[in-house]
C-alpha positions, 0 to 999 in steps of 0.5 A: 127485589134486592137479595140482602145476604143472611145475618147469623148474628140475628138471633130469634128473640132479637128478631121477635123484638124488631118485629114486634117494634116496627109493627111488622107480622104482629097484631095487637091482642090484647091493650091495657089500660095503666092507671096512676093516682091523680095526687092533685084530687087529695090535696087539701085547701 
C-alpha cells in the first residue's frame, strides 16, 4: 500500500463533505422524497 504524506490542510468538515460525496464510511439513514406541483394538472382547456 502506497504511504501518502498527511494533509494539514484537510479540515474536519471538508473531510466529512468528501466522505459523505464519494460514498465512503457513510451509510444512508433516512431518504426524503421532494414534491413539486405538476402545474400541467391546473391548466384549464
Amino acid at each position: 500500500m502506497p504511504t501518502v504524506a498527511p494533509n494539514s490542510n484537510l479540515s474536519g468538515r471538508r473531510l466529512a463533505e468528501l466522505m459523505i460525496e464519494h460514498n465512503i464510511g457513510v451509510g444512508e439513514e433516512h431518504a426524503y422524497r421532494i414534491k413539486k406541483i405538476d402545474s400541467d394538472y391546473f391548466e384549464e382547456a
